[in-house]
C-alpha positions as CSV (number, residue, x, y, z in Angstrom):
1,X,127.2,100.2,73.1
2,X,124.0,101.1,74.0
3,X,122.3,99.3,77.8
4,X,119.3,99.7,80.1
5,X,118.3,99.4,83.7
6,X,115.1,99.8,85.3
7,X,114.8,102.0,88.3
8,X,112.1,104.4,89.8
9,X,111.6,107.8,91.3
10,X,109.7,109.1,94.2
11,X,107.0,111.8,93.0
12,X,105.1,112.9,96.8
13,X,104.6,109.0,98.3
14,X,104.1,107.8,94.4
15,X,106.7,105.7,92.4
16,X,107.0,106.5,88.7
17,X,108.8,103.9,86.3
18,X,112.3,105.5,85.2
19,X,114.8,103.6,82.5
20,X,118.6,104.1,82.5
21,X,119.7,104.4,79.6
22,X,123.7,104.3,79.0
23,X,125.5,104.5,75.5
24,X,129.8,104.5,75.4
25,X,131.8,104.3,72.5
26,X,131.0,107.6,71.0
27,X,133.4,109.5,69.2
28,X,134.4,112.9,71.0
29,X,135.4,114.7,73.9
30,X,136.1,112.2,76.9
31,X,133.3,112.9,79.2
32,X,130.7,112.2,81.5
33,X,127.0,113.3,79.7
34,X,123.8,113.3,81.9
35,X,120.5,114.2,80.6
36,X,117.0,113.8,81.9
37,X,116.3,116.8,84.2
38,X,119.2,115.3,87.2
39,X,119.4,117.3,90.2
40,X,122.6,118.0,92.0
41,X,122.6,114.5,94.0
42,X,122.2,112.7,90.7
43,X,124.9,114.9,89.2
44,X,127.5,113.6,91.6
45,X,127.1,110.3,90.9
46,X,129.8,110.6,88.0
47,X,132.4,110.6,91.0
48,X,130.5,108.3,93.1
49,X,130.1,105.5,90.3
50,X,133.6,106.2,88.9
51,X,135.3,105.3,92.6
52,X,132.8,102.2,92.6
53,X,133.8,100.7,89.4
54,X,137.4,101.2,90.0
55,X,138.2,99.7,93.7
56,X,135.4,96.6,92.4
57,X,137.9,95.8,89.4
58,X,135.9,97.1,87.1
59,X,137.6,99.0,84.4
60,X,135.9,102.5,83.7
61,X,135.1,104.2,79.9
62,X,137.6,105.2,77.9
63,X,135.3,107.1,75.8
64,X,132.3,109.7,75.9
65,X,129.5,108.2,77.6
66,X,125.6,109.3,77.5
67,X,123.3,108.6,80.3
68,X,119.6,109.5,80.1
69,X,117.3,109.4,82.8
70,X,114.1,108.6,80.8
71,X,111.3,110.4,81.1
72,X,113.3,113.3,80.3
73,X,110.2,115.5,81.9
74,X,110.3,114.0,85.3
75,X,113.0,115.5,88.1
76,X,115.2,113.2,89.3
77,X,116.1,113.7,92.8
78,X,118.8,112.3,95.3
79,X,121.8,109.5,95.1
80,X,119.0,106.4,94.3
81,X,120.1,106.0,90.9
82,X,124.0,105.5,91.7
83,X,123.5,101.6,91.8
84,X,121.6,101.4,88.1
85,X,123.7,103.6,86.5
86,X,126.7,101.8,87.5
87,X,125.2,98.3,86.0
88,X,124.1,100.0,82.7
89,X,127.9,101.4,82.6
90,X,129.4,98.0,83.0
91,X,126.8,96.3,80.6
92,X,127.8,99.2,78.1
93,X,131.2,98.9,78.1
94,X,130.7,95.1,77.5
95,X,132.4,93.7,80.4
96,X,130.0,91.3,81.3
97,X,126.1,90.6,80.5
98,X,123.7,91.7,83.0
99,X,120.7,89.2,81.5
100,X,118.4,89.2,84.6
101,X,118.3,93.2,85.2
102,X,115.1,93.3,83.5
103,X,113.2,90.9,85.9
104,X,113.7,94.0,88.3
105,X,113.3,97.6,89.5
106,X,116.8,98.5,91.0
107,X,117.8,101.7,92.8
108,X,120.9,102.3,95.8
109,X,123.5,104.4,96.5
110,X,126.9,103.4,96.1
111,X,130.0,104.9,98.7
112,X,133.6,104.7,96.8
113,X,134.8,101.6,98.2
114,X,130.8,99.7,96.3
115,X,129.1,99.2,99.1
116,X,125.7,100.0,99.2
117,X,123.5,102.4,101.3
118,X,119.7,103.0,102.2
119,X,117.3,105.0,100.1
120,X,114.1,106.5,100.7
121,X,111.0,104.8,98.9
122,X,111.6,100.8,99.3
123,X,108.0,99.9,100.0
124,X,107.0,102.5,97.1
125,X,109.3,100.8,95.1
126,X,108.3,97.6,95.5
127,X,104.0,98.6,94.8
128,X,105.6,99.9,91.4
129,X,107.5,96.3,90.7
130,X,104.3,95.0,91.5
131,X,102.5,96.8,89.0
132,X,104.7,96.8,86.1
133,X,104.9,93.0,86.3
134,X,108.1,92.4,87.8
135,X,110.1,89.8,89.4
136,X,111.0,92.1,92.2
137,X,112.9,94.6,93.1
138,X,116.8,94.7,94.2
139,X,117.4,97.2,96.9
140,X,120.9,98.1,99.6
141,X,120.3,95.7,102.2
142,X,120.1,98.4,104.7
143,X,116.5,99.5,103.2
144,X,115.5,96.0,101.5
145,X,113.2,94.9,104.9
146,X,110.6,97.8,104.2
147,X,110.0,96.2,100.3
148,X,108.7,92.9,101.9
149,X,105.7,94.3,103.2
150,X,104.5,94.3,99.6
151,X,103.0,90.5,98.4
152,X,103.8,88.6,95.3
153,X,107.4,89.9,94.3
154,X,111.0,88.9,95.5
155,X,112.8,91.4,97.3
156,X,116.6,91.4,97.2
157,X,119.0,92.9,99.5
158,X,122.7,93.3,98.7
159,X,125.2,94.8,100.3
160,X,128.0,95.8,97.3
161,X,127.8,96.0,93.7
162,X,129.6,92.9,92.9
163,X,127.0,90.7,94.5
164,X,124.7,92.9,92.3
165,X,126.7,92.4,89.4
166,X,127.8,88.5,90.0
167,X,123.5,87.3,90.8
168,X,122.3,89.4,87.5
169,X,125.4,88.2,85.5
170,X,124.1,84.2,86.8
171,X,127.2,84.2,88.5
172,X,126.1,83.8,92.1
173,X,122.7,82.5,93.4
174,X,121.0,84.6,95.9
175,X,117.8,83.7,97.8
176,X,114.6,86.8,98.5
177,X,114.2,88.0,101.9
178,X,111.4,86.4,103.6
179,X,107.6,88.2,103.9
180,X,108.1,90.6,107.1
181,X,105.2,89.0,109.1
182,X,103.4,92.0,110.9
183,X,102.6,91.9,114.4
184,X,98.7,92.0,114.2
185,X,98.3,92.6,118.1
186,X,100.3,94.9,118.8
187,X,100.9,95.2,122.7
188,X,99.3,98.2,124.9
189,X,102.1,100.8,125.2
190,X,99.9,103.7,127.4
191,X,96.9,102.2,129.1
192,X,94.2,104.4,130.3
193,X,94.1,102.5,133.5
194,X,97.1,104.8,134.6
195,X,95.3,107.4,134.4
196,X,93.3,108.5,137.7
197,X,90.2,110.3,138.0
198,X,89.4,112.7,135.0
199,X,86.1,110.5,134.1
200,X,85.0,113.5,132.0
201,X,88.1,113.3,129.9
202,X,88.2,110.2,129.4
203,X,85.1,110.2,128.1
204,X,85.3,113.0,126.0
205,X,88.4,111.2,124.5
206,X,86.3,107.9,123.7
207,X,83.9,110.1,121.6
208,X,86.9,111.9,119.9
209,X,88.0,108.2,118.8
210,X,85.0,106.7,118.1
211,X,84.0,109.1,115.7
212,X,87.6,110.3,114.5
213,X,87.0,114.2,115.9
214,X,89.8,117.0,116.4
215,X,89.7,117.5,120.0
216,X,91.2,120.6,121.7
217,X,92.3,120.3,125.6
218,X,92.8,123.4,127.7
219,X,94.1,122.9,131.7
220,X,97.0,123.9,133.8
221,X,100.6,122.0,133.4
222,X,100.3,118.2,134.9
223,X,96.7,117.8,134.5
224,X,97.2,114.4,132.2
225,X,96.5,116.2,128.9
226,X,99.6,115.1,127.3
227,X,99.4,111.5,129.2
228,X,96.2,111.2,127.8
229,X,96.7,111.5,124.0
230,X,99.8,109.0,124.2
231,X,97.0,106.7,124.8
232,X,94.9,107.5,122.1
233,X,96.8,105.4,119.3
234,X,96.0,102.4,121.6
235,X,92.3,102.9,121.9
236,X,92.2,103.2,117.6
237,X,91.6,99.7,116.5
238,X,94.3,98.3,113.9
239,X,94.4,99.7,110.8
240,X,93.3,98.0,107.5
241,X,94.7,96.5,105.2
242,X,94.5,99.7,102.9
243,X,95.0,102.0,105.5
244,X,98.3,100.2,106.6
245,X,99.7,100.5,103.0
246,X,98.8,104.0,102.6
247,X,100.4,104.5,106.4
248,X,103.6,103.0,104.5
249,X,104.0,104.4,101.6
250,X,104.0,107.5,103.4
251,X,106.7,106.3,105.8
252,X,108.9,105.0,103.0
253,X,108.5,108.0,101.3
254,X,110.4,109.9,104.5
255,X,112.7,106.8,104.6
256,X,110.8,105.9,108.1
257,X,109.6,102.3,107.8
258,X,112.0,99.9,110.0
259,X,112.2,95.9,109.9
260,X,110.2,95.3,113.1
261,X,107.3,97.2,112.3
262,X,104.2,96.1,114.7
263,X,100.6,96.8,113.0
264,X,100.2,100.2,115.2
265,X,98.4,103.6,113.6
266,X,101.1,106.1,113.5
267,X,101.6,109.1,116.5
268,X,103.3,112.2,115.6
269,X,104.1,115.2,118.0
270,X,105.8,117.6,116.4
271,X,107.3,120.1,118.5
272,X,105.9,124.0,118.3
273,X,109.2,125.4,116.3
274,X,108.2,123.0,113.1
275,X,108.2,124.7,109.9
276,X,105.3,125.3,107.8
277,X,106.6,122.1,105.2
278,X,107.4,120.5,108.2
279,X,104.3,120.0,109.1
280,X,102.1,120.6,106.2
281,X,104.7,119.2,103.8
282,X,106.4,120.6,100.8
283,X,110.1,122.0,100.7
284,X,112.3,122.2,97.7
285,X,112.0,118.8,97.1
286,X,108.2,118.2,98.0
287,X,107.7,115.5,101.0
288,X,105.0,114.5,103.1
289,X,104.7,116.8,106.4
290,X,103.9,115.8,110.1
291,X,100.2,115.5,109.4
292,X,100.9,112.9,106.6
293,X,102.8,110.8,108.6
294,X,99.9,111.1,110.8
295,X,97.8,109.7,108.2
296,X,95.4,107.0,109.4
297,X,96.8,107.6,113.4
298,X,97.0,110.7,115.9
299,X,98.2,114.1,115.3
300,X,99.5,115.2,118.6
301,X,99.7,119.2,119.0
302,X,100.7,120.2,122.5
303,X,101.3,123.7,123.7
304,X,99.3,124.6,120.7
305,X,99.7,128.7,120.7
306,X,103.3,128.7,121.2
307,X,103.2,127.4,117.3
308,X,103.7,130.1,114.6
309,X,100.5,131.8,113.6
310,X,101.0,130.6,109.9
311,X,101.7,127.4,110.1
312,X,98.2,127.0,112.7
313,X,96.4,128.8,109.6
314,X,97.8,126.3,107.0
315,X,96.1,123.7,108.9
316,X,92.9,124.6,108.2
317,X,92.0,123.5,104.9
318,X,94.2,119.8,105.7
319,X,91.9,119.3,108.7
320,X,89.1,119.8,106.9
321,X,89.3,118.4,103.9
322,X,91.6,115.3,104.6
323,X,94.6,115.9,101.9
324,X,97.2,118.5,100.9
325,X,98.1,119.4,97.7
326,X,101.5,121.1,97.1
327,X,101.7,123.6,94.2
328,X,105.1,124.0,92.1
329,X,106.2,125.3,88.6
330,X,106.6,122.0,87.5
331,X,103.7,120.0,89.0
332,X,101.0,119.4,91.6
333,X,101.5,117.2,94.4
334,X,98.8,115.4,97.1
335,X,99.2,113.8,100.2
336,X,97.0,112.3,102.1
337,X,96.0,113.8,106.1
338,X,93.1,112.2,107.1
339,X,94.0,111.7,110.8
340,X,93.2,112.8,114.5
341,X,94.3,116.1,115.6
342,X,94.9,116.2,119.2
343,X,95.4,119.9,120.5
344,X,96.6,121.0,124.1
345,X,97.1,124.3,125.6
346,X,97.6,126.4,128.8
347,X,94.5,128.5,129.7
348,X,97.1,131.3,129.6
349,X,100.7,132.3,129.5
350,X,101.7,130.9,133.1
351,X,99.5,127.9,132.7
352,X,96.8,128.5,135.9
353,X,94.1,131.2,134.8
354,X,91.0,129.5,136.5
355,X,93.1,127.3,138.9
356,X,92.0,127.0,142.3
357,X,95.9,125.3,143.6
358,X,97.5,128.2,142.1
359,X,97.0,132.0,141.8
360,X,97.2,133.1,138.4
361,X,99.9,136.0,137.4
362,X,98.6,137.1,133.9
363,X,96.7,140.3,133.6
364,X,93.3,140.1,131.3
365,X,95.7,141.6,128.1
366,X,97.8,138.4,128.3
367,X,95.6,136.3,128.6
368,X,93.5,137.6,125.8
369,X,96.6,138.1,123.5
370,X,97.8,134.3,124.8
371,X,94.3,133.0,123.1
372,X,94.5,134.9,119.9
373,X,97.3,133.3,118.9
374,X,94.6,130.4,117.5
375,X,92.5,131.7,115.3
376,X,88.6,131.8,115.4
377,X,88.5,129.8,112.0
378,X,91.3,127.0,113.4
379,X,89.2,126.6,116.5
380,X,86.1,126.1,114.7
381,X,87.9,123.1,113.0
382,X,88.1,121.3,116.2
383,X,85.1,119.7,116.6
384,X,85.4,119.1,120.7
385,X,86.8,121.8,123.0
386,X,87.4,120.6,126.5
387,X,88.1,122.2,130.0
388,X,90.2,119.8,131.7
389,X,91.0,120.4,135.7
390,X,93.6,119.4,137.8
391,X,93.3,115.8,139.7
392,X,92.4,115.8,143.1
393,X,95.1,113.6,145.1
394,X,92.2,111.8,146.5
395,X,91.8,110.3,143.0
396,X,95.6,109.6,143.0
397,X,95.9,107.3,146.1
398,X,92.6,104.7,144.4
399,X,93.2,101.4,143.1
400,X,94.0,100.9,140.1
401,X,91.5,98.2,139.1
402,X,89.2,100.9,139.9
403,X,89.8,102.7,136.2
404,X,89.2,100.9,133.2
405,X,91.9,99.5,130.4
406,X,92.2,100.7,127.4
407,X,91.2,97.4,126.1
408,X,87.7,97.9,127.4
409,X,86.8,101.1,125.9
410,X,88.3,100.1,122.3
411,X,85.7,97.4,122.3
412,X,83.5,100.2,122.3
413,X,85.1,102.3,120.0
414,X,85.7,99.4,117.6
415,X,81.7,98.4,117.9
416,X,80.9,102.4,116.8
417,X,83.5,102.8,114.2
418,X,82.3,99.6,112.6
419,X,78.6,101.2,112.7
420,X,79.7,104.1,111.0
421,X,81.5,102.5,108.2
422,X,78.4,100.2,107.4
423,X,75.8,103.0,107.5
424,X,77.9,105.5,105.5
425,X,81.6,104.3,104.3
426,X,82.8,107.3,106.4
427,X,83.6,107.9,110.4
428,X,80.9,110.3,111.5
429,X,83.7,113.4,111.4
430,X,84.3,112.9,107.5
431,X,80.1,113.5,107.3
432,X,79.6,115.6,104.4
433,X,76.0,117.3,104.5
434,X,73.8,115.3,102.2
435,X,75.7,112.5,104.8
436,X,74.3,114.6,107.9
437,X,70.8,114.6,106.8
438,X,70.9,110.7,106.1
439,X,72.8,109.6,109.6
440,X,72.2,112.4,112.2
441,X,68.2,111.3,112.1
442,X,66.8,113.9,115.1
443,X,63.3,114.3,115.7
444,X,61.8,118.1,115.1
445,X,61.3,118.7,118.9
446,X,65.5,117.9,119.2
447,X,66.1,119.7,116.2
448,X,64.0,123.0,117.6
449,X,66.2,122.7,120.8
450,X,69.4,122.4,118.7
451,X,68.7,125.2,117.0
452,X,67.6,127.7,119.9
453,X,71.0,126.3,121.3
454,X,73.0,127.3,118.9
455,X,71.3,130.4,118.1
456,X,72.2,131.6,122.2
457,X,75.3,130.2,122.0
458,X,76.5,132.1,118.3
459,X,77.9,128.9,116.7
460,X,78.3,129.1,113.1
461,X,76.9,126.6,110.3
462,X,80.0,124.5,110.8
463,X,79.6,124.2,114.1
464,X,75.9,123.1,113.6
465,X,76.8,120.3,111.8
466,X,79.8,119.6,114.0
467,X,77.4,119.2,117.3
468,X,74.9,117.0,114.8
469,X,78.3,114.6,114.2
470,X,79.2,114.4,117.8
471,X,75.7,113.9,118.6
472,X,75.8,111.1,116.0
473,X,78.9,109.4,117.8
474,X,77.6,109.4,120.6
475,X,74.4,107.2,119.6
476,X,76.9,105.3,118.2
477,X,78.2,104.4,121.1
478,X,75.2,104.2,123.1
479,X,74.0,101.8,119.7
480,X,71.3,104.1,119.5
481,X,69.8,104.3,115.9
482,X,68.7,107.4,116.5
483,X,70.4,111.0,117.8
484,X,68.3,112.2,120.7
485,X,68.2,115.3,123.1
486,X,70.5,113.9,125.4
487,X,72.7,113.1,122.8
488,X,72.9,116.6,121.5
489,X,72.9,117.9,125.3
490,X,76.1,115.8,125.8
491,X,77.6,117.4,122.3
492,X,76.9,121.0,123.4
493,X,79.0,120.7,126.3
494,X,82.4,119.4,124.6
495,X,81.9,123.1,123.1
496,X,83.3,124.9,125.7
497,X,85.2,128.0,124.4
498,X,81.7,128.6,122.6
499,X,80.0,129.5,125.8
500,X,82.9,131.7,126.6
């Protein structure tokens, strides 16, 4: 007899529709038959289903038995399918009527004794119930929370196959889990106020937000530049509504989104030993890297030249143009990367070139070899380069109510960022140039003097245009409709390792 389930398959943060198709009863040699381009995972679940069906009570074929995995030009990857394939094997071998399995997209992984276990791609999942029309979607318990972000379908979590098998037989009633309710406001987990002193990097930092610009940060150990970019995700304003899904679907693509979620833009710090997919993405089973799980949020980089020299060059084109696209025999993959790179690094191999605490031991080789570990192309893709000095323990002994909160300054962020969506649809770092020419509006006296600027300092066109966007921030801030000299003045100087 011939059955069918509904399940889906990840393809890079997408769902694709996939149909289960089971026919037993055929004449030949007793066997297990899969078709539809499984991989190894989906292989094994011939032993995995088989030790299911038997220790639920449920008796197993006694003939050859046929599974396709429909489209048969699609990869299937990983254990998901274990749960579907075991329903279409007991509605095939006519041991009970499954009616309700089509009201649903269904996908788990079974252990021997039934029970079920977490898979990757619930909130996916649940978009692509959504769109084909479904009822909802029936997922392992363990992974069931993530699908309730997703409005206007029921998610069900079980926790074996015969509560599967007894609620789609009509056997056993089973209620939806409730809509996750997000927490809007999420609480301030690093406030600026405990930082002290370091006015010019905190400012510098509140352009870098405002206008969404890679920022690189060079001082000695314990000067506050990692402290600092922990509080960065605080002073983004919450996402939106579409950037918080596109935030999940990544997540659930990794298998990363938990049931107590708070509405908070993501922060990834990879540490400097990542691989090139595990940061970019790809691998042999293509997934979203560190900077699409940064998608929407911060991308923290610290110690930034003790990362290998290839994976710093594959960042290039993702910083720049906002996705990355994955190339294989069988297909093209995107993900999306539009996010805040936050860069730190030493000033030189023992961390106090320039210091006046500490002598420095490096000789002018080291240091010089220490820097050229980032590129000249990488660094140009950081639109803000900042010195940043060691406090002075006078600064450490003030009052606290003497810095300001984070809370403050995203009022001013928020106010800027809203600006820049309503003049162009775009923060001012996403600018392309037809967008530079309409936004950045400098009179020809500032333009002169941005030019003779640029043309002492050596900064190349990209860099132009960077200064014109920071300059364009700034305004922004300043609710300035214009970009004047002193806004550009203020620009040139977060250039710092272009006056070097």
């Amino acid at each position: 007899m011939l059955s069918g389930i509904e399940s889906g398959c990840l393809q890079g943060v997408e769902a694709l529709p996939i149909q289960i198709e089971v026919n037993t009863g055929e004449r030949g040699e007793l066997k297990w038959v899969m078709v539809g381009l499984p991989d190894a995972a989906v292989k094994e679940s011939q032993n995995r289903v088989y030790s299911a069906l038997g220790n639920c009570g449920f008796s197993l074929p006694l003939s050859r038995i046929t599974i396709n995995l429909a489209p048969g030009d699609v990869r299937k990857e990983g254990p998901m399918y274990d749960l579907p394939i075991a329903l279409a094997v007991i509605e095939a071998t006519q041991q009970t009527s499954l009616a309700r399995a089509s009201e649903f997209i269904i996908a788990g992984e079974l252990g021997l004794s039934g029970k079920l276990r977490a898979v990757p791609g619930a909130f996916n999942l649940a978009l692509l119930a959504r769109k084909l029309g479904k009822r909802g979607v029936m997922l392992p318990m363990a992974c069931a929370a993530a699908a309730t972000f997703v409005e206007g379908i029921d998610v069900y979590g079980m926790e074996h196959l015969k509560d599967c098998v007894e609620f789609l037989s009509g056997k056993k009633v089973c209620q939806p889990l409730s809509q996750h309710n997000l927490q809007e406001d999420a609480p301030i987990e690093h406030d600026l106020q405990e930082i002290r002193g370091q006015c010019i990097l905190k400012r510098a930092i509140e352009i870098a937000v405002a206008g969404n610009h890679n920022i690189l940060l060079m001082g000695p150990p314990g000067c506050g530049k990692s402290m600092i970019a922990k509080c960065i995700p605080d002073l983004l304003p919450p996402p939106t509504h579409e950037e918080w899904l596109d935030i999940l679907k990544i997540q659930s693509a990794c298998g990363l989104v938990s049931d107590t979620l708070a509405k908070r833009r993501p922060f990834r710090a990879p540490h400097h030993n990542v691989s090139d997919a595990g940061l970019i993405g790809g691998g042999s089973i293509p997934k979203p890297g560190e900077i699409s799980l940064a998608h929407n949020g911060v991308l923290f980089l610290d110690e930034l030249p003790e990362f290998k020299r290839s994976v710093l060059d594959m960042l290039r084109q993702p910083l720049e143009n906002g996705i990355v696209t994955i190339v294989r025999s069988n297909g093209k993959l995107t993900f999306p990367c539009r996010t805040l790179c936050i860069a730190a690094m030493n000033p030189c191999p023992c961390g106090y070139f320039g210091n006046r605490q500490r002598t420095c031991k490096c000789s002018q080789n080291q240091i010089r070899n220490y820097r050229a570990r980032i590129s000249g192309p990488l660094m140009d893709r950081f639109d803000m380069q900042i010195e940043v000095h060691p406090v002075d323990f006078s600064a450490l002994r003030a009052r606290q109510a003497a810095e300001e909160p984070s809370l403050a300054v995203r009022k001013r962020i928020t106010a800027a960022r809203t600006l820049q969506i309503q003049r162009s649809g775009f923060y001012n770092a996403y600018l392309s140039a037809d967008g530079i020419e309409q936004s950045c509006l400098c009179s020809p006296e500032d333009l002169r003097f941005l030019q003779s600027a640029c043309e002492q300092l050596h900064l190349s066109v990209r860099a132009y245009h960077k200064v014109l966007k920071l300059g364009r921030t700034i305004a922004d801030l300043a609710n300035s409709p214009g970009v004047l000299r002193q806004h550009l003045e203020e620009a040139l100087q977060y250039r710092c390792f272009d006056r070097e």
